[in-house]
N, C-alpha and C positions, 0 to 999 in steps of 0.2 A: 584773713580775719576769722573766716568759718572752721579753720584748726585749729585756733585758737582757742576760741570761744570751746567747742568741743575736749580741748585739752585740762582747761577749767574746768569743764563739767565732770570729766571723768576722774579730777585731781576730789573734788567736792561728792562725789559720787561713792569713792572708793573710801577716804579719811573722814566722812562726816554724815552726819544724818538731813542733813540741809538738803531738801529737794529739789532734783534736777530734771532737767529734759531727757525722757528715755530714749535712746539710740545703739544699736550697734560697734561696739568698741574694734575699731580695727585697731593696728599694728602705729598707723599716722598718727591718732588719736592718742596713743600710750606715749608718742615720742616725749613731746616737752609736758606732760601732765605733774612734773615733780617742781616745777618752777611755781606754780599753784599752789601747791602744796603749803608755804605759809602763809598764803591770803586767808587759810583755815583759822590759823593764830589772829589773825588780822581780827576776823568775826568776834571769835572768844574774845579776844582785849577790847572791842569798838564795846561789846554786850552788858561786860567785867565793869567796863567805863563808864559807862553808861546809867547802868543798875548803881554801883555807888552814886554818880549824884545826882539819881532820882531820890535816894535814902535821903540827902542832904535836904530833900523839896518838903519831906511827909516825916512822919514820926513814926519810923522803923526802927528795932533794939538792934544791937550790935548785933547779937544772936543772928538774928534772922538776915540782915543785909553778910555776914558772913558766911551764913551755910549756905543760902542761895547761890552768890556769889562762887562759891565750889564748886557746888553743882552746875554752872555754865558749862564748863569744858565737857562733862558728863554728858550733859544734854545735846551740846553739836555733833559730838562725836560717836554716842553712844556706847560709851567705855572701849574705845577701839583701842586704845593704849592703852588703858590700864587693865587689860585684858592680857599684853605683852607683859606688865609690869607682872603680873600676878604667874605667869607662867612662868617667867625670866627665873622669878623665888622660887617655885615650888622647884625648876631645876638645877638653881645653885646649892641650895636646902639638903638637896639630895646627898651631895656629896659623891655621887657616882664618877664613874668614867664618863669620858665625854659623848660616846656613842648615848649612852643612856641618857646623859642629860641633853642630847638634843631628842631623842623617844619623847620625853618627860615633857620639852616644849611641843610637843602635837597633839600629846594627852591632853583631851575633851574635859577629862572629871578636874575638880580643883579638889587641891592640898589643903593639907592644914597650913603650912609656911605660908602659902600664899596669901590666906584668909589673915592672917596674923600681922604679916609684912604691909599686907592692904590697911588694917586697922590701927597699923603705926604711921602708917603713910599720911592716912586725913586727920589722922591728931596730931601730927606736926603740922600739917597743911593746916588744921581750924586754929591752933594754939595762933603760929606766926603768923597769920590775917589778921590776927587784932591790932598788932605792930605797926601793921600799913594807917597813916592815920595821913598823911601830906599827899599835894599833888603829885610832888615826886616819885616820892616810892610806890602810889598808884600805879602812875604812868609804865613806871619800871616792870611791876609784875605785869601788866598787861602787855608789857613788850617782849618779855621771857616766850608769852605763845607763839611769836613770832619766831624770835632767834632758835629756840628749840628746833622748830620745825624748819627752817633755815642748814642748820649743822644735821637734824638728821638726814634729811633731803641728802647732804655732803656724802654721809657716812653709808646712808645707800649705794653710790654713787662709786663712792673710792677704797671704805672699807673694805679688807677682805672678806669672801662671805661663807660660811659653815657648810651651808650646802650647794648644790649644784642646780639643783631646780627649785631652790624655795625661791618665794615670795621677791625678797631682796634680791636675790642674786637675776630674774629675771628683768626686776626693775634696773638694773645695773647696763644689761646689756640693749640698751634703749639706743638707734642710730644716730641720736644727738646730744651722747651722752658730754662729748663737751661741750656742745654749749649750753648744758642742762648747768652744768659743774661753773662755766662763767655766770650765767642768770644768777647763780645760788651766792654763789660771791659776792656777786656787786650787791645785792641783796641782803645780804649779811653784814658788808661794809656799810647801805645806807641805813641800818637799822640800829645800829652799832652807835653810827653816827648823829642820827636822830635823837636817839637815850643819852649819849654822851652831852648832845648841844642841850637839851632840857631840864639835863640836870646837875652837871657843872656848874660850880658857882653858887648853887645852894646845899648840895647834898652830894656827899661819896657813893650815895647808892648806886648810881648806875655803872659805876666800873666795879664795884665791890659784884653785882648782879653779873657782868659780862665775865670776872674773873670767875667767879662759882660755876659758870655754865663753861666756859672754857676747862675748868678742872672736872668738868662731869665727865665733856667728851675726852679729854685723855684718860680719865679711867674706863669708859665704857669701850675705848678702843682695845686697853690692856684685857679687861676684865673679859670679854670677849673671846681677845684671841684665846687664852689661859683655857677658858671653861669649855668653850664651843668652836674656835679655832675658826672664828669669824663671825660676823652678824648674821641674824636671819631677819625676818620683819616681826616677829614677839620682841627680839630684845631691839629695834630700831622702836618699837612700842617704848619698852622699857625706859630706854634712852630721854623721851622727851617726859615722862614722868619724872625722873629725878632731877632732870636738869631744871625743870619748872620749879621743884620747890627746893632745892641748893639754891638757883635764884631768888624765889619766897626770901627762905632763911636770910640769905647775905642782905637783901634788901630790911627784911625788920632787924637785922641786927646794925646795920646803920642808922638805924632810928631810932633806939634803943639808947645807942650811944649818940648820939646826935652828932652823926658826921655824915 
């Protein structure tokens, strides 16, 4: 139970700004810390969920219950991903060789592509928030933080990885790595399943949502290999940004259309 617990700590320690118990990270500690790993999502959706319907209780404008609401992920995380997102750009942007574009993801300074790509990012993100108006399709984007963080957890794990000692590639060679890869599964399947039972029967969102994240990670696999010839932990960043708001999107565009 005490590696456990430890293992959660250093999953919440490493992904999020949520304060933990300080200790010594050994080698035991790191093994299953990626199964953790979407209880992060977990947080963000319980907060997401939460905050909307405290909105319902007071008389808050849409404005404000939507930009807050944003800014939750921001907050637990402290832009740890969209720190990968913004890197991911400025080295696809480039247009270099792939040596260089993985230089360009270690590179400190930020781009212009990156600052631009960010600013198209939270105007789709502000735009399709207003969309979400049902318990459904709440539900649903509050379950994206989970499954994201589910599949990248995967693509750490099984992706091939760009470099030899980055970030990912270390997390990869963890001694329990399968049954890091079963945890992640069944965990992906009940989460799947979960979205599926609450919202079948009223609404296509949550498989219109699981299809868009499903087609993020096939292209984040391609796009990947193509650019960097493997993941590193910037673009495992990268990853669960887009797949959160491809989710976003497919969820308000079933509302839109009312299916």
């Amino acid at each position: 139970m005490k590696s456990i617990l430890k293992a959660c700590a250093v999953a919440f320690s490493m992904y999020s700004k949520i304060p933990m118990p300080r200790f010594v990270w050994g080698s035991q500690d790191m093994k299953y810390h990626l199964c953790f790993f979407p209880l992060i999502g977990s947080v963000i959706g319980s907060i997401v969920f939460l905050w909307n319907h405290v909105c319902t209780l007071i008389p808050v404008s849409d404005i404000l219950k939507t930009f807050l609401a944003i800014a939750v992920p921001l907050i637990v995380t402290g832009g740890f991903h969209v720190d990968g997102f913004m890197d991911t750009m400025d080295a696809i942007h480039s247009y270099q060789d792939r040596e260089k574009k993985l230089e360009i993801l270690k590179d400190p300074h930020i781009g212009a592509f990156s600052v631009i790509c960010a600013i198209i990012f939270f105007l789709f993100a502000i735009g399709f928030s207003f969309e979400i108006k049902t318990f459904e399709t709440l539900f649903t984007v509050c379950a994206s933080f989970v499954i994201s963080r589910e599949l990248s957890g995967l693509s750490v794990l099984l992706f091939p990885k760009a470099k030899k000692d980055g970030m990912a590639s270390v997390e990869s060679k963890t001694d329990g790595k399968k049954t890091v890869v079963v945890v992640l599964i069944i965990e992906l399947f009940a989460s799947c399943t979960t979205l599926l039972c609450l919202t079948l029967g009223k609404s296509l969102c949550g498989i219109f949502s699981i299809a868009a994240m499903g087609l993020s990670f096939v292209y984040y696999y391609f796009m990947s290999r193509k650019n960097f010839g493997g993941i590193t932990g910037d673009l495992a960043g990268f990853f669960i940004c887009i797949s959160e708001l491809t989710a976003l999107i497919a969820t308000a565009v079933s509302c839109i259309f009312g299916v």
